[in-house]
C-alpha positions in Angstrom: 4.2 1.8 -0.2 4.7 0.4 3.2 6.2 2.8 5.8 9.3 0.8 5.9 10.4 2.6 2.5 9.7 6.4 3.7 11.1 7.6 6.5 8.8 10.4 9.0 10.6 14.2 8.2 10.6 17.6 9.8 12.3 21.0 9.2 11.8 24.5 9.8 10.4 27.3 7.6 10.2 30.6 8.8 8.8 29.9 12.5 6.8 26.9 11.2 7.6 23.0 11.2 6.9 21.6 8.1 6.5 18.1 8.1 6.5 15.2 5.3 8.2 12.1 4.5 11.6 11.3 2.7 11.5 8.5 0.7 14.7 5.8 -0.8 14.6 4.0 -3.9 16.2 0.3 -3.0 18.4 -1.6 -4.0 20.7 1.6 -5.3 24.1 2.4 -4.2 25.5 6.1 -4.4 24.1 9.2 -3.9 20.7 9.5 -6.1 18.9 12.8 -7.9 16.2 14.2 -5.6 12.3 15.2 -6.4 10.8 18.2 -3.9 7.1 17.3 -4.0 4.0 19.2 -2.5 0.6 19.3 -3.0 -1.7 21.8 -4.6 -4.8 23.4 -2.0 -7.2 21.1 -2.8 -5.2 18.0 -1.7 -2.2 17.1 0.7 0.6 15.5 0.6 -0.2 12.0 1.7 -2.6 11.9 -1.3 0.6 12.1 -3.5 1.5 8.8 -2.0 1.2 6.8 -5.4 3.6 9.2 -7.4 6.3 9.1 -4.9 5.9 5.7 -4.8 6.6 5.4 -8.2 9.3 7.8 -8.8 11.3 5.9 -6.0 10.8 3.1 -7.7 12.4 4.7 -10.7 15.6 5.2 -8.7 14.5 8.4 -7.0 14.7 9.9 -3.5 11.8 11.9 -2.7 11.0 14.7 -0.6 7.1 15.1 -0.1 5.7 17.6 2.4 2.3 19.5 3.3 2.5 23.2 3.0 2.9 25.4 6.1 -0.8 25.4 7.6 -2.2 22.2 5.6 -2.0 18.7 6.7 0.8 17.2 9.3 2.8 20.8 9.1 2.7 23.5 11.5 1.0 27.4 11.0 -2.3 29.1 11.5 -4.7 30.1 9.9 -5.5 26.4 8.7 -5.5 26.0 4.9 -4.4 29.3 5.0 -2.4 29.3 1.3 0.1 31.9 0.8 2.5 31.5 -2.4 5.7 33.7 -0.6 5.4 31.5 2.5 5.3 28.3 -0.5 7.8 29.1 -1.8 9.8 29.7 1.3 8.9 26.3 2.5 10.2 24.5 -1.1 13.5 26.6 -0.3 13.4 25.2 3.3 12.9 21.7 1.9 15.4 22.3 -0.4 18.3 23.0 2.4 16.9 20.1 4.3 16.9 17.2 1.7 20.5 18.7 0.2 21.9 18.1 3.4 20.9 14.5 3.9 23.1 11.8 3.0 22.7 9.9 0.0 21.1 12.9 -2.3 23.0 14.1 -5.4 23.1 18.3 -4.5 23.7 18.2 -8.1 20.4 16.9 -9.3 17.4 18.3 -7.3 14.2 19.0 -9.1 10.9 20.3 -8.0 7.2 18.6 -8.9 4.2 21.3 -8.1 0.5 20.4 -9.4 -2.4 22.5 -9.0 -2.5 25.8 -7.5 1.5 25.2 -6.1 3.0 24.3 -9.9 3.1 28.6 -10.2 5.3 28.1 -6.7 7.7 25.4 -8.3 8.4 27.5 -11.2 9.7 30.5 -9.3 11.2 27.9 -7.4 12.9 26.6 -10.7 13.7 29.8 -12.0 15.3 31.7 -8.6 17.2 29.0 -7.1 20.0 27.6 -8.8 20.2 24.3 -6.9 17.1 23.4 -8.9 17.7 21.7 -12.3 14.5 20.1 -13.2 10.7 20.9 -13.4 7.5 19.3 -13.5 4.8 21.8 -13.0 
């Protein structure tokens, strides 16, 4: 997807700045459901390119970001993977993509693959803006 389609994110997450991209579908008018995407600890998130790609495509926004001490984000030690400060930083992510304009507050799901799907279903379960899954 060319860079025209995502734009460059940031937001804070408990002394951290986590940092991904936020990408439109086109060509659709209204607010649209949201997908909170991040990568498992063998990959990062610009590796997920090809899904968010294609669920923009489909008519979704879509929040990807690296984990607090992987890729473009923030925090020490590097790789470093802790699930409380994961699932902290979907929360985060959460807050920040609700707030932007354009995003249903109403339809927000979280995507989590590999060792971060366990993070997306606490995620799912705990916080009630979430209303969909894919772990």
């Amino acid at each position: 997807m060319s860079t025209e389609n995502y734009e460059k994110i940031e937001f804070d997450s408990e002394g951290a700045v986590l940092r991904g991209r936020l990408y439109r579908p086109s060509n659709v008018t209204g607010d649209v459901p949201v997908l909170i995407m991040a990568h498992g600890f063998s990959v990062l998130a610009a590796w997920l390119d090809d899904f968010a790609t294609d669920f923009a495509q489909a008519g979704f926004a879509v929040l990807l970001f690296d984990h607090r001490n992987f890729g473009e984000s923030e925090g020490t030690p590097r790789y470093g993977f802790d699930n409380l400060l994961q699932i902290r930083g979907y929360r985060d992510a959460i807050s920040f993509v609700a707030s932007q304009r354009g995003i249903d507050k109403q339809k927000i799901a979280v995507w989590g693959e590999s060792a971060t799907s366990l993070v997306a279903q606490f995620i799912s379960v705990f916080d009630d803006r979430v209303r969909a899954l894919i772990a």
